[in-house]
C-alpha positions in Angstrom: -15.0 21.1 -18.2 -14.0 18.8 -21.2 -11.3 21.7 -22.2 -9.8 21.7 -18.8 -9.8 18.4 -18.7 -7.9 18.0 -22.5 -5.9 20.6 -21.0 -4.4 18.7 -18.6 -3.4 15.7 -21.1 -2.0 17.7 -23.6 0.0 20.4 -21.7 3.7 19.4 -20.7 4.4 19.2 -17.1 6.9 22.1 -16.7 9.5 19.9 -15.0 10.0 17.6 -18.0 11.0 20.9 -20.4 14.4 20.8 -20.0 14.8 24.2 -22.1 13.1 25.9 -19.2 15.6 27.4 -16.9 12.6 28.6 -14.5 11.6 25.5 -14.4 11.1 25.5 -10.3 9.6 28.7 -9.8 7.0 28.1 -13.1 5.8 24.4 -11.2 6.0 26.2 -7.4 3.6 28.9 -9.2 1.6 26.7 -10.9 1.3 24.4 -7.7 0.4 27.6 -5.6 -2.4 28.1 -8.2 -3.9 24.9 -7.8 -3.6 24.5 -4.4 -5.9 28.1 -4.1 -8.1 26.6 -6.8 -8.7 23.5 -4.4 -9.0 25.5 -0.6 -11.4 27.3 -2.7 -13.3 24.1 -3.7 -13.4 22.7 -0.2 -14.8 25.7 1.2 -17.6 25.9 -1.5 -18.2 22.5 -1.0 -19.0 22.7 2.4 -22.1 24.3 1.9 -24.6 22.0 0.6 -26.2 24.7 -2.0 -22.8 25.6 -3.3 -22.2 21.7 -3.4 -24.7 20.8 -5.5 -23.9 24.4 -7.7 -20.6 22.6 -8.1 -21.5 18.5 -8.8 -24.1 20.4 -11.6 -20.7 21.8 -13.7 -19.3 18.3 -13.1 -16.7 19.6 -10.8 -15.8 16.2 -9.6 -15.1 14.8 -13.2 -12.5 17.2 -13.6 -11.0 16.6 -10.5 -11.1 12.9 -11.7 -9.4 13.5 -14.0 -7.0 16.1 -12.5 -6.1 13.2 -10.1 -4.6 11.0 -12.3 -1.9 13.3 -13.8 -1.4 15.3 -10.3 2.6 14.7 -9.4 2.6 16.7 -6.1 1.3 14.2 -3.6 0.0 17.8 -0.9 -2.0 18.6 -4.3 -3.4 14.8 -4.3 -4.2 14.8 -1.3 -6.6 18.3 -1.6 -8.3 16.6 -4.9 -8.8 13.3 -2.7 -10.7 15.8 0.3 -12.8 17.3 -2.0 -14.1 14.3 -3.9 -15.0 13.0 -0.6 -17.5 15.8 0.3 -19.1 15.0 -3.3 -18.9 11.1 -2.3 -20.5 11.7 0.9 -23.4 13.9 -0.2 -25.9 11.5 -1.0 -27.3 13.6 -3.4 -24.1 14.4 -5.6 -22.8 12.3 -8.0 -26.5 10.2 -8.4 -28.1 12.7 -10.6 -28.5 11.0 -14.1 -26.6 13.0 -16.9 -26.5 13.1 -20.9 -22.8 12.0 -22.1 -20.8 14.5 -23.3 -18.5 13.4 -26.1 
């Protein structure tokens, strides 16, 4: 989880590299990608087991994080849905857990 997440911070955006000439069809790709990534979340996330299989990799920390550098509002909005099936599971999110560093 800690290398997707310094993924996200240190990989350029591919609208902001200018040298690109693909730049539209590299972000619609990479937005397609994420967006299956996500659908694929929510529907593991409805199932309680597969829930809690997914708050125990710390799924919802990466989509934290995921969150704050997401530029396509329809991909914001699919990170907000799934961190509220975590926030609503009484049980996710409460389990005490060593700090990773």
């Amino acid at each position: 989880n800690d290398v997707l997440v310094a993924n996200l911070k240190v990989r350029p955006h591919p609208s902001r590299d200018n040298a690109n000439h693909d730049n539209n069809s590299a972000q619609l790709e990479e937005t397609a990608v994420k967006k299956a990534i996500l659908e694929t979340f929510i529907q593991f996330a409805r199932n309680e087991k597969m829930r809690r299989l997914l708050d125990s990799y710390r799924t919802y920390v990466v989509l934290r994080e995921l969150h704050k550098v997401e530029e396509v509002e329809e991909l914001g909005d699919l990170i907000t849905h799934v961190q509220n099936m975590f926030i609503l599971d009484k049980q996710c999110l409460q389990q005490p857990r060593p700090v990773i560093e």
